[in-house]
C-alpha positions as CSV (number, residue, x, y, z in Angstrom):
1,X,15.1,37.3,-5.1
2,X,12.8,34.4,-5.8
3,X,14.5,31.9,-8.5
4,X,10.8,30.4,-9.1
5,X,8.6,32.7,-11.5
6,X,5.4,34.3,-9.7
7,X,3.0,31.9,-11.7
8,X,4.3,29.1,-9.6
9,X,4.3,30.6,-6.6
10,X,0.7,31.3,-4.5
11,X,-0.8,34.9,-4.4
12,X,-1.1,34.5,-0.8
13,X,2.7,33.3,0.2
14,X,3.3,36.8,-2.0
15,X,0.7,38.6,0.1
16,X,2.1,37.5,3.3
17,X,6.0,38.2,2.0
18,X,5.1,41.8,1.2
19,X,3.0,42.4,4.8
20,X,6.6,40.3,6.3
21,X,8.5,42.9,4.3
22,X,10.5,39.9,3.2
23,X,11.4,38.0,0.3
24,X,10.4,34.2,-1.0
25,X,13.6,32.0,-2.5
26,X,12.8,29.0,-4.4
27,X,8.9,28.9,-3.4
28,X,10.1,29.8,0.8
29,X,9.0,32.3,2.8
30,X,11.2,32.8,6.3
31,X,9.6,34.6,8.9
32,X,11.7,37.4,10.1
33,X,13.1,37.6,14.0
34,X,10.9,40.3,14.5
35,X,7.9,39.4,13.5
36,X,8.0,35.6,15.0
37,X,9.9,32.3,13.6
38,X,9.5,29.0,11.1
39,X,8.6,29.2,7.7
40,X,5.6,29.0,5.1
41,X,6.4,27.5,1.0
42,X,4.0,27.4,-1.9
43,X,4.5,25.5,-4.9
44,X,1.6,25.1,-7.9
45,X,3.1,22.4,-9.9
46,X,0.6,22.5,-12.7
47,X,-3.1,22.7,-13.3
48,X,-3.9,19.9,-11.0
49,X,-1.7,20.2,-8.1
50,X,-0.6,22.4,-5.6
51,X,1.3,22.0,-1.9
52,X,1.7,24.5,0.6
53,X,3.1,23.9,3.9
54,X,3.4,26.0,6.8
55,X,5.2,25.8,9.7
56,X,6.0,29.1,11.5
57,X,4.8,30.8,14.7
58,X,4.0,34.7,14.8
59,X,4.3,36.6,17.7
60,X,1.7,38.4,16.8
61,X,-1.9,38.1,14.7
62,X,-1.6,39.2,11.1
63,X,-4.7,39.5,9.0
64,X,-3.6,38.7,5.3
65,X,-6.5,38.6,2.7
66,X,-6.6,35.4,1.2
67,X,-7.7,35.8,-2.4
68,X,-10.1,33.5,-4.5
69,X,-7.9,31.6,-6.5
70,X,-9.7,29.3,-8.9
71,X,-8.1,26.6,-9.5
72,X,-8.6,24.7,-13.4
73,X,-11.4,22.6,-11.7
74,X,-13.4,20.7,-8.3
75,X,-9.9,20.2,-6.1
76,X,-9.7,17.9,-3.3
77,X,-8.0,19.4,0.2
78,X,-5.7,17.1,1.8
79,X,-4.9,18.7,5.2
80,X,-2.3,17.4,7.4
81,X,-2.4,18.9,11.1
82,X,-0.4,18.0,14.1
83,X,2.9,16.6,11.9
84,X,5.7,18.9,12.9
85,X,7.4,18.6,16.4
86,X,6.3,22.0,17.9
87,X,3.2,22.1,16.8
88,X,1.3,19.6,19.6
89,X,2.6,22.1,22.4
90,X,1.6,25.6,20.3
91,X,-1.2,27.1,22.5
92,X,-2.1,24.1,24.9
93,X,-1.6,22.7,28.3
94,X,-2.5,18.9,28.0
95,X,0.6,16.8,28.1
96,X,-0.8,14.3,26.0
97,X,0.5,14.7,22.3
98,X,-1.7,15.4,19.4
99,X,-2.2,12.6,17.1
100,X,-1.0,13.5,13.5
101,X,-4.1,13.7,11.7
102,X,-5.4,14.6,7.8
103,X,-8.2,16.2,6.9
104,X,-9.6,15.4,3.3
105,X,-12.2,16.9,2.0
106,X,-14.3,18.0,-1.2
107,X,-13.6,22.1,-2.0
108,X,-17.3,22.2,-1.3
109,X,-17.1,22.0,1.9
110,X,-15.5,25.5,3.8
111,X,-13.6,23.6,6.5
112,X,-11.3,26.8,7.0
113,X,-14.6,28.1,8.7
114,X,-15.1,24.8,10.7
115,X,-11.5,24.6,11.5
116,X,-10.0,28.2,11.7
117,X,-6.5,29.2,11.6
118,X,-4.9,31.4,13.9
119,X,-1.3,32.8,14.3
120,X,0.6,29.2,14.9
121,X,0.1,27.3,12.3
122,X,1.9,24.0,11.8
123,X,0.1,22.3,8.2
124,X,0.5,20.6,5.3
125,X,-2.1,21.1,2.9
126,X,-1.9,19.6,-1.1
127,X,-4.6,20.6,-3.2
128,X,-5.3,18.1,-5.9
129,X,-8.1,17.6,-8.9
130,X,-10.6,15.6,-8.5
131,X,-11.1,14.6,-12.4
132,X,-7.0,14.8,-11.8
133,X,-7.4,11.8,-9.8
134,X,-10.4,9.9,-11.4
135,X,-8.2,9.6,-14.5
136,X,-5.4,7.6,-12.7
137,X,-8.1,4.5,-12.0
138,X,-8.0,2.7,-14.7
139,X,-11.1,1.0,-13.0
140,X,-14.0,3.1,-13.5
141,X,-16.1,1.0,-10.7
142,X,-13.6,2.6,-7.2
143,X,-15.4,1.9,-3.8
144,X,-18.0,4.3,-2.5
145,X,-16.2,6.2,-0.9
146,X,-13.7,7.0,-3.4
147,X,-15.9,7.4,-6.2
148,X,-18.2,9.9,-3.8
149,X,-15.0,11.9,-3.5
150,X,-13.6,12.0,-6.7
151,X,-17.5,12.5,-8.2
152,X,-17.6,16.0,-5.5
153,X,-21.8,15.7,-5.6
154,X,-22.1,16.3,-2.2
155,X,-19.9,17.9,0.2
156,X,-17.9,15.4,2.3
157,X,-15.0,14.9,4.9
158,X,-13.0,12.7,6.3
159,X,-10.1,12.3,9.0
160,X,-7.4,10.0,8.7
161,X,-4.7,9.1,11.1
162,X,-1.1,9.4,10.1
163,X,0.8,6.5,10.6
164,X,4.2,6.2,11.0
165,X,4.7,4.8,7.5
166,X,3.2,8.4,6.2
167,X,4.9,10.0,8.9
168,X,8.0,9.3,7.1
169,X,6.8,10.5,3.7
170,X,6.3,14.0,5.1
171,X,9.5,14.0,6.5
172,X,11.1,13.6,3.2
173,X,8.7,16.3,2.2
174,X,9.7,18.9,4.4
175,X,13.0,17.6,6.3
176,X,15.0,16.5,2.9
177,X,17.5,19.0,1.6
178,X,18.4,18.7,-2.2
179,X,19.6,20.7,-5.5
180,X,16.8,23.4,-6.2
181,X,16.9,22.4,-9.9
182,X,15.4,18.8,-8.6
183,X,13.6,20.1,-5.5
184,X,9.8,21.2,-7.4
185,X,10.0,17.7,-8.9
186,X,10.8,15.9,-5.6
187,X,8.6,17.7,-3.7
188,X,5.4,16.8,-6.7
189,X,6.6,12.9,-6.5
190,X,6.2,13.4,-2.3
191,X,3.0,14.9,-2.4
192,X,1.6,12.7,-4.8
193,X,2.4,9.5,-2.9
194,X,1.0,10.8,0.0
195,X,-2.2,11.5,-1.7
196,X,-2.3,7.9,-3.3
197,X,-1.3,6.5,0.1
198,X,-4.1,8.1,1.8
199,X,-6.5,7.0,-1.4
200,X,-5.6,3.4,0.0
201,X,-6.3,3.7,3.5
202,X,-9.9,5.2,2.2
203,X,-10.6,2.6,0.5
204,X,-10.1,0.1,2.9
205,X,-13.5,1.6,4.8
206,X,-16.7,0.1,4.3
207,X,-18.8,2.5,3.5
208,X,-21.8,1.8,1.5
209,X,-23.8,4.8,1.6
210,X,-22.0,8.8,1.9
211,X,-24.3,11.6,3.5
212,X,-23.4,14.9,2.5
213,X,-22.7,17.1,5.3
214,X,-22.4,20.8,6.2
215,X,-20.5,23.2,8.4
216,X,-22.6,22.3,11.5
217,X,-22.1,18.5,11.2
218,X,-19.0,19.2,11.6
219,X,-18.6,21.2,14.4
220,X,-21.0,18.7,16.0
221,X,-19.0,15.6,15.5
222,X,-15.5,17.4,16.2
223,X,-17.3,18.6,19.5
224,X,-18.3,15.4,20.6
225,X,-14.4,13.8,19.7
226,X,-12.9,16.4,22.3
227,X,-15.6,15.9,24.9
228,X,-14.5,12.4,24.8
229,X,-10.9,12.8,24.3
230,X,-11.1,15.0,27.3
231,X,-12.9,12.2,29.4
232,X,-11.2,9.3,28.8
233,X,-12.3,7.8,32.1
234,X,-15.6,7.5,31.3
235,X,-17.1,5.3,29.0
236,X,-18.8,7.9,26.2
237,X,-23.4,8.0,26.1
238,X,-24.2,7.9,22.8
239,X,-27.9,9.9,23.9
240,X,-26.4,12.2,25.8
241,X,-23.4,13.2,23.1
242,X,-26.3,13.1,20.3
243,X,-28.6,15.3,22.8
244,X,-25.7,18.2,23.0
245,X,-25.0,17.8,18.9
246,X,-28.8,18.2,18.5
247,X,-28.5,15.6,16.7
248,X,-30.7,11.9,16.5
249,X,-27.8,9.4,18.2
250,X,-28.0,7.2,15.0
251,X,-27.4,10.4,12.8
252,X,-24.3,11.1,15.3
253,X,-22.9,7.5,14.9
254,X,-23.4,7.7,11.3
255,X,-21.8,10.9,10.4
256,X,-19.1,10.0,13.2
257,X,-18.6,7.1,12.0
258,X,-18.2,8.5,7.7
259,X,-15.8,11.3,9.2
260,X,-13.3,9.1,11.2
261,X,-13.9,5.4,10.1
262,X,-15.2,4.0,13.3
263,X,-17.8,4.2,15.7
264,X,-18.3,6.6,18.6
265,X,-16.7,3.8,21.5
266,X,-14.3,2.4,19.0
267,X,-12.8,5.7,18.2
268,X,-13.2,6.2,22.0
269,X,-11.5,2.6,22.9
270,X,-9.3,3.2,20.6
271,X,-7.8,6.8,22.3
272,X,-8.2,5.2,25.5
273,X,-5.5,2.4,25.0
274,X,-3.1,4.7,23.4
275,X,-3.5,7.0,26.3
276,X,-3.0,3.8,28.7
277,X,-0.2,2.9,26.7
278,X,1.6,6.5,26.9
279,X,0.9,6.3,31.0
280,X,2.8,3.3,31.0
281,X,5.5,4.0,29.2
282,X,6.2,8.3,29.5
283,X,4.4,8.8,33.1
284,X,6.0,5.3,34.2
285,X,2.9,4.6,35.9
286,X,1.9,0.9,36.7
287,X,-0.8,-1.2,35.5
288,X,-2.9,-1.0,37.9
289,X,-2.5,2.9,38.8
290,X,-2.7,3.3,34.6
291,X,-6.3,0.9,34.8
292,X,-7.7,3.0,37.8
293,X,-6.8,6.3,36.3
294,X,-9.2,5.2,32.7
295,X,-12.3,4.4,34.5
296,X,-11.2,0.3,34.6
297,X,-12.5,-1.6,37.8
298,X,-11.2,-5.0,36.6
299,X,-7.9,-5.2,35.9
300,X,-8.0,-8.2,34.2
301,X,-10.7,-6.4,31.5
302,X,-8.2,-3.4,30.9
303,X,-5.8,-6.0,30.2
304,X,-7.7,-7.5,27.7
305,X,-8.5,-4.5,26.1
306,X,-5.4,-3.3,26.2
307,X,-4.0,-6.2,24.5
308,X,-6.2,-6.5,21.6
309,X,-5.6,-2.9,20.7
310,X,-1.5,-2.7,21.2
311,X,-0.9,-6.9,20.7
312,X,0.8,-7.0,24.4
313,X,-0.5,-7.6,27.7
314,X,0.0,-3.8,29.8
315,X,3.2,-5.3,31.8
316,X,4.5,-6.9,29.1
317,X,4.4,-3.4,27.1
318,X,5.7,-1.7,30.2
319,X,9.4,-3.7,29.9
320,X,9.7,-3.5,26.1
């Protein structure tokens, strides 16, 4: 029996509960033994804002028709990936963990197509109004980046890292256990803080000018992130990344650069030492083993680098 009335909850969490053959309590769908495990919750608070997250693993596809829901007006997807603890190993061999990441982008902009979802899923995703949003500035002059967002004239995207100060806030989300008559407004409080966190960290970029992009921009620029990430011992070429995203290599550093807030070798510099920094410290390896193995000749230049990225020297880091 579901405590919530249907208006609240999702059409699809309903869809998915009647192909389950199971029920939804308080806004919570559990996946039953014999069909795989974890659970999926929808909650539409009001108008403005909605939060679904998903968590569960099936054991095998199921195709559920997703139905156009239109919300009261231009939303604004904020998609967390890679938060829960199982969902880094769902599906892949690399040892190296995924780094908890959101997606944000305008609802003109299909990114389910871009970025589809399969039968592990492991996601946050909040659903918020952009006019919503614009009418919490009192400040009518927001950055460029913020106002190109909340405005929705072009289509746009962005990835932010989760840091451990946000990583907590979803915990609270999803971990925290209270009365049900207090849980729908805890759970709005949560998902608005994160939105307004991640409003912050925006607007800290320095963005002047936004290009709109489209469905192949980003499959371009998410392609050259895992060829990288992938080949973290060799230094990224910007012609020959921007040759195999048919792309100009000053249109691939600018779009790369709008999407995750830093140039192609900073994002790539960036990876590198936090990949040095789990060899050292996981894998036990040494410095020097940890330099060779990420392309470094000089060990006294991986140090460096190393340092100005973490704030310790690599052996320092190593006995902490």
């Amino acid at each position: 029996m579901n405590a919530l009335p249907l208006s609240l909850v999702p059409d699809i969490l309903i869809r998915m509960a009647n192909r389950l053959n199971t029920d939804i309590r308080n806004g919570r769908l559990i996946v039953p033994p014999e069909f795989g495990r974890g659970y999926c919750a929808g909650f539409i608070f009001n108008p403005h804002i909605r939060l679904f997250i998903m968590n569960y693993e099936l054991d095998r596809e199921l195709v559920i028709e997703n139905p156009v829901e239109e919300p009261a007006g231009r939303m604004i997807l904020f998609k967390f990936r890679h938060i829960f603890p199982f969902s880094s190993s769902v599906g892949s061999t690399d040892s190296r963990p995924a780094t908890p990441s959101v997606l944000i982008a305008t609802n003109n902009l299909r990114i389910g197509e871009a970025f589809p979802v399969h039968s592990n899923t492991a996601t946050i995703n909040i659903e918020v109004e952009a006019e919503y949003l614009r009418g919490l500035f009192p400040d009518p002059e927001l950055s460029p980046l913020l106002s190109g967002l909340l405005s929705q004239d072009q289509p746009l995207l962005f990835e932010q890292v989760v840091y451990p100060s946000l990583q907590r806030i979803v915990e609270e989300l999803t971990g925290e256990r209270i009365d049900p008559l207090f849980e729908r407004f805890l759970l709005r409080i949560k998902a608005e803080e994160l939105v307004c966190r991640l409003l912050m960290e925006l607007a800290q970029r320095g963005e002047k000018q936004l290009y709109g992009l489209n469905e192949e921009d980003i499959r371009a620029v998410y392609e050259v992130k895992r060829s990288m990430l992938e080949r973290l011992s060799e230094p990224p070429r910007i012609r020959q990344l921007a040759a195999r995203a048919h792309m100009s290599p000053s249109k691939l550093n600018r779009l790369f650069g709008q999407v995750f807030g830093a140039s192609v070798f900073h994002y790539y510099q960036a990876h590198r030492m936090k990949e040095a920094a789990r060899l050292l410290k996981e894998e036990l390896l040494s410095v020097s083993d940890t330099g060779y193995r990420l392309g470094f000749t000089n060990l006294s230049h991986f140090s460096r680098i190393f340092k100005r990225h973490i704030g310790m020297k690599p052996k320092q880091f190593s006995r902490t």
